[in-house]
C-alpha positions as CSV (number, residue, x, y, z in Angstrom):
1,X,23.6,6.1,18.3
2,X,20.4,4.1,19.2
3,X,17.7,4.3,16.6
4,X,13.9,4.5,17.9
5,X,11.1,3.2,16.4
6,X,7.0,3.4,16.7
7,X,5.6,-0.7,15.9
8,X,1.9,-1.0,14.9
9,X,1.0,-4.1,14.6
10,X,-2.7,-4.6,13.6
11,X,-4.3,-8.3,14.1
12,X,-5.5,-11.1,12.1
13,X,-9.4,-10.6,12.2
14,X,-10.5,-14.6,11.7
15,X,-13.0,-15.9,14.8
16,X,-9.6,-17.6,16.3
17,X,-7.5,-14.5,16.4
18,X,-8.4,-13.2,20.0
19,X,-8.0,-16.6,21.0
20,X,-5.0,-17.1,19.8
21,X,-3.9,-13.0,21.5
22,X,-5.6,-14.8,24.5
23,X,-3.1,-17.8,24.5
24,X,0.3,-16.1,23.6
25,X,-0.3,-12.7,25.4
26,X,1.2,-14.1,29.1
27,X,4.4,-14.6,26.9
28,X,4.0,-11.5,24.7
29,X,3.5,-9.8,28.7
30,X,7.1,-11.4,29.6
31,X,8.7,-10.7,26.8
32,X,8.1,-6.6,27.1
33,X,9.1,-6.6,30.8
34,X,12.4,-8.3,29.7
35,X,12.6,-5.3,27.0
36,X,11.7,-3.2,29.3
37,X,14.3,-3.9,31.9
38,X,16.6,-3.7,28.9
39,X,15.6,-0.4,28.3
40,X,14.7,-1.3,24.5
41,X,11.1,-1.0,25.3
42,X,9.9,2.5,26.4
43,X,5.8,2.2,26.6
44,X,3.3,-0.3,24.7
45,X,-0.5,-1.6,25.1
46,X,-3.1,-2.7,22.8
47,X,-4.8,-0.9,20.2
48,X,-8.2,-0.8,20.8
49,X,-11.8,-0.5,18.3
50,X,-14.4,1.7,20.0
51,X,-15.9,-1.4,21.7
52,X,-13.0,-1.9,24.0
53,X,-11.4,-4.7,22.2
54,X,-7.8,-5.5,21.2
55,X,-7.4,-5.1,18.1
56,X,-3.4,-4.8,17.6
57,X,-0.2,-3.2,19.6
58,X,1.8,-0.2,19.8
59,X,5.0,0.3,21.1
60,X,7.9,2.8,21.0
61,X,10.9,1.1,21.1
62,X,14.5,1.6,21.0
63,X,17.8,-0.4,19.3
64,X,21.4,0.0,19.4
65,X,21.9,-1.9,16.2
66,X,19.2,-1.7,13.1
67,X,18.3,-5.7,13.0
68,X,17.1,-4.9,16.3
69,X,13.8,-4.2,15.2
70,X,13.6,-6.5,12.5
71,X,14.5,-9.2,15.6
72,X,11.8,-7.8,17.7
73,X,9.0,-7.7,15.3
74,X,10.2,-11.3,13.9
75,X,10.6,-12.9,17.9
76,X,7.4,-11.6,19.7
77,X,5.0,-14.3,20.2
78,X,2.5,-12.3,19.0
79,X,4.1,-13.1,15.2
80,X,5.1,-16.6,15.9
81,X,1.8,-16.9,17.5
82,X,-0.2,-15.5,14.2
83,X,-1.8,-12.7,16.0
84,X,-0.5,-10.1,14.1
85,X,-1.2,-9.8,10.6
86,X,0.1,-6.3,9.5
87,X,3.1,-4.6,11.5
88,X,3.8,-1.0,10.2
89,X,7.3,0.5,11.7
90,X,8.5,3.9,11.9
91,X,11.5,5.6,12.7
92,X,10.5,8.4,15.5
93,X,12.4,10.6,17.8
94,X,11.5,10.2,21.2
95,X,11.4,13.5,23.5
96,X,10.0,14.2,27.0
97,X,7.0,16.3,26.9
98,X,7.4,18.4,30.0
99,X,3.9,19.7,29.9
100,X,2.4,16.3,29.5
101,X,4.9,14.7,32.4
102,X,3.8,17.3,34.9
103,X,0.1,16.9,34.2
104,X,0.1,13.4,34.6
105,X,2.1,13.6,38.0
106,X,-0.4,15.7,39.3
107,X,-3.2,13.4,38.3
108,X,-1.2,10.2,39.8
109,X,-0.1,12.5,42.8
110,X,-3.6,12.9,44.4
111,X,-4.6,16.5,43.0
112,X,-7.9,15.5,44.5
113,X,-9.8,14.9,40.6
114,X,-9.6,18.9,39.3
115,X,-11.9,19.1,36.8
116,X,-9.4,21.7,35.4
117,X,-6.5,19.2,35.1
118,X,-8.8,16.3,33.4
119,X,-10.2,18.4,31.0
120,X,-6.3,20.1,30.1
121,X,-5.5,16.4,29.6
122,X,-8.4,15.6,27.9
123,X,-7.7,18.5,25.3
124,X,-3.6,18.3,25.1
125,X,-4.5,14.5,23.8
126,X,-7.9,15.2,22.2
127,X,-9.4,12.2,23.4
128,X,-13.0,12.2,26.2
129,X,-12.5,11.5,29.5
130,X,-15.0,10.1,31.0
């Protein structure tokens, strides 16, 4: 049985850090197609403050064996790079949301913009759309 996984991994917060995210993220990039394609790597992006910037990652991921996620915390360039500073993991259970799944393929679809369907959206995640 496969075990799945939430990573948050928060930055280092010294001038250099973005930098250093800057310089290593075409490799970090890489690396989570690869995982991707491997189906170990089910959705990611940056975390970001409420100025827009990056200011750490989340991913759900997914293992067959448990050093898998010690090896993909340990082998992202974003750790051998010194971007992350704090990576929190948790063990999650991963399950479709049917709801969610059919509102976003009827924004991506071309529903024409329905005010009705942002706002649904807007409320099922609690988050402003703008």
């Amino acid at each position: 049985m496969t075990m799945q996984y939430l990573v948050l991994a928060f930055d280092e917060t010294d001038e250099a850090a973005i930098e250093r995210r800057l310089m290593v993220g075409p490799d970090h990039i890489a690396r989570a197609k690869s995982l991707k394609e491997a189906g170990e790597l089910h959705i990611g992006g940056p975390i970001l403050d409420d100025s827009g910037k990056a200011i750490g990652s989340a991913q759900f991921v997914e293992f067959e064996t448990p050093d898998g996620i010690e090896r993909y915390v340990k082998d992202d360039p974003f750790t051998k790079g010194k971007v992350w500073k704090d990576v929190k993991v948790f063990k999650v259970l991963l399950r479709e949301c049917r709801c969610v799944t059919q509102m976003r393929h009827a924004l991506c679809s071309g529903s024409g913009g329905s005010t009705e369907i942002v706002d649904l959206v807007s409320t099922v995640v609690n988050i402003p759309l703008k």
